[in-house]
LOZA-574024 format. One record per residue: residue number from 1; chain; x, y, z of N, C-alpha, C, CB in turn. Coordinates in steps of 0.05 Angstrom, whole numbers, plus 5000, padded with zeros to 4 digits. Each point is the difference from the previous one (the first is absolute). Glycine has a CB too. Example, Ala and Ser with C-alpha at 12.3 -4.5 7.8 and 13.67 -1.06 7.14 Angstrom:
LOZA-574024
> k  c  n_xx  n_yy  n_zz  ca_xx  ca_yy  ca_zz  c_xx  c_yy  c_zz  cb_xx  cb_yy  cb_zz
> 1  A  5264  4886  5156  4982  5024  5000  5018  5024  5000  4962  4977  5025;
> 2  A  5031  5044  4961  5016  5024  5001  4985  5022  5014  5024  4987  4957;
end
This chain:
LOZA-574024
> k  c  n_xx  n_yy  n_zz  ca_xx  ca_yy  ca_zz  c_xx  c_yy  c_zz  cb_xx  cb_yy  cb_zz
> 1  A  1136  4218  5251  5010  4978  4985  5027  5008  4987  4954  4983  4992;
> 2  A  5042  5038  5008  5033  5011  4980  5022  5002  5013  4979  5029  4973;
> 3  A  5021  4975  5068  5012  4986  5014  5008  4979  4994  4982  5019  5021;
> 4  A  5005  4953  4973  5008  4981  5004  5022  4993  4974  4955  4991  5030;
> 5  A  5038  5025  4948  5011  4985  4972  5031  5019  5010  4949  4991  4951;
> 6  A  5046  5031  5061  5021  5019  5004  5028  4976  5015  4958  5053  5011;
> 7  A  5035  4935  5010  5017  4988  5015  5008  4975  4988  4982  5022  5036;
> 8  A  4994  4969  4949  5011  4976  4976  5019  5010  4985  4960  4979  4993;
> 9  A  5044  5047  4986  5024  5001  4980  5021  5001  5025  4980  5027  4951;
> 10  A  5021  4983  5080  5030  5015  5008  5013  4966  5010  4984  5067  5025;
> 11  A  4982  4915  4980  5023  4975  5005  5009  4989  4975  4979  4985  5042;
> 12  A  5012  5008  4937  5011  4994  4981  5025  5015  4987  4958  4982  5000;
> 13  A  5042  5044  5003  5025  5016  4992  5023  4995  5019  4970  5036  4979;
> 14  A  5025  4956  5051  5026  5004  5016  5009  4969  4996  4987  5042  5038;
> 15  A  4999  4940  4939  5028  4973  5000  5004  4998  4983  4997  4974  5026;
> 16  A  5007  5053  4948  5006  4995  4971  5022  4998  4993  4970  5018  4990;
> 17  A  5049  4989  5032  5028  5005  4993  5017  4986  5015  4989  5039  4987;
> 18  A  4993  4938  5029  5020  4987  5017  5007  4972  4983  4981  5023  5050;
> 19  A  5044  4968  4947  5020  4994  4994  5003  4959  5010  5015  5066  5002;
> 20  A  4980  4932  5020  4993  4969  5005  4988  4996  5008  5022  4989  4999;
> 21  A  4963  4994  4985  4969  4986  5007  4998  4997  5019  4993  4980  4973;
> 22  A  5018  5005  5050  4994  4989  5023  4995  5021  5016  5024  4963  4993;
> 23  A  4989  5055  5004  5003  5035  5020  4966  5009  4997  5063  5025  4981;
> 24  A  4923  4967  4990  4980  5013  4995  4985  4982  4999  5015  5034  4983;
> 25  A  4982  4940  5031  4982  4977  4998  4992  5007  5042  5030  4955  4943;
> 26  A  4994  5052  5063  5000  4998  5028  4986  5027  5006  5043  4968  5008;
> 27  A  4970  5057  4974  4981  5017  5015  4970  4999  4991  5039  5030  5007;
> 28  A  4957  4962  4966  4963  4999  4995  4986  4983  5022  5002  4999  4944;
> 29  A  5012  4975  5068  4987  4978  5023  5007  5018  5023  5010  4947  4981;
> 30  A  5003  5070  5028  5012  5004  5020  4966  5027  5010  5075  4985  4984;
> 31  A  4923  5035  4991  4982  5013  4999  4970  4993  4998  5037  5018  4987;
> 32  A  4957  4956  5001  4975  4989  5008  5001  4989  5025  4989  4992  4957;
> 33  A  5025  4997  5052  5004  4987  5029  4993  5036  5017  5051  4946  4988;
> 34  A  4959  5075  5011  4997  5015  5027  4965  5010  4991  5063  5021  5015;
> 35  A  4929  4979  4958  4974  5006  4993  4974  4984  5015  5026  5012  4957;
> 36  A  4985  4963  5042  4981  4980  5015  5008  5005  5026  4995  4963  4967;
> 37  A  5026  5041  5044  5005  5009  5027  4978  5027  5011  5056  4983  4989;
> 38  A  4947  5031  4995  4994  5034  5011  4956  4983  4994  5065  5061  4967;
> 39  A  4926  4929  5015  4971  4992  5000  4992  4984  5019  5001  5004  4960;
> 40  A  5025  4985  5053  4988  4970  5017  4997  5017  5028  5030  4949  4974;
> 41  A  4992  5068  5028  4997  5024  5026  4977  5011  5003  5041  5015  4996;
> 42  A  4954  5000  4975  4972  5025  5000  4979  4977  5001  5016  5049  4965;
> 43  A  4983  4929  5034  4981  4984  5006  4990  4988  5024  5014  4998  4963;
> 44  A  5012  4997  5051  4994  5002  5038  4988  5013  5004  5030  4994  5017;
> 45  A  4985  5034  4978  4999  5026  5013  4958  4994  4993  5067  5041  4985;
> 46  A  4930  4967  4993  4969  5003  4996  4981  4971  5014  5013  5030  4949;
> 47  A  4996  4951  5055  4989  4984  5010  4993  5000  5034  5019  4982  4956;
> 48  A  5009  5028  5063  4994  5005  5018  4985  5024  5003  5032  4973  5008;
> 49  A  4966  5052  4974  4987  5028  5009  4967  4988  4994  5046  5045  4983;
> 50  A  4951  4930  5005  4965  5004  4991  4999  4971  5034  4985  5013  4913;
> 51  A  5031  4971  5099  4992  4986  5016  5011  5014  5028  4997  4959  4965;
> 52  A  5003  5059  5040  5006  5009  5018  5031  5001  5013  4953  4989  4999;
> 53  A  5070  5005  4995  5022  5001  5011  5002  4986  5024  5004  5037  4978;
> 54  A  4974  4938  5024  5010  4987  5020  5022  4980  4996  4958  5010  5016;
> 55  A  5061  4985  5010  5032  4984  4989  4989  4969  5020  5054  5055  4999;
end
């Protein structure tokens, strides 16, 4: 768990100092967008390995 809080302060620390909003509105959306990307993958991925990998 101390993982997780670990990667919570380094994202919150890397947009303390940025300067226009928009720069830091786009990268917080820009970074949930590849998060749901990288879950929706590992979620294929696990869905085809438990149904067999048939295409």
């Amino acid at each position: 768990m101390g993982t997780l809080v670990h990667f919570k302060n380094l994202y919150l620390e890397a947009f303390d100092d940025c300067k226009p909003s928009f720069v830091v509105f786009f990268l917080k959306g820009y970074s949930i967008f590849c998060a749901v990307m990288l879950f929706m993958a590992f979620y294929a991925f696990l869905y085809r390995a438990f149904t067999g990998f048939e295409f």
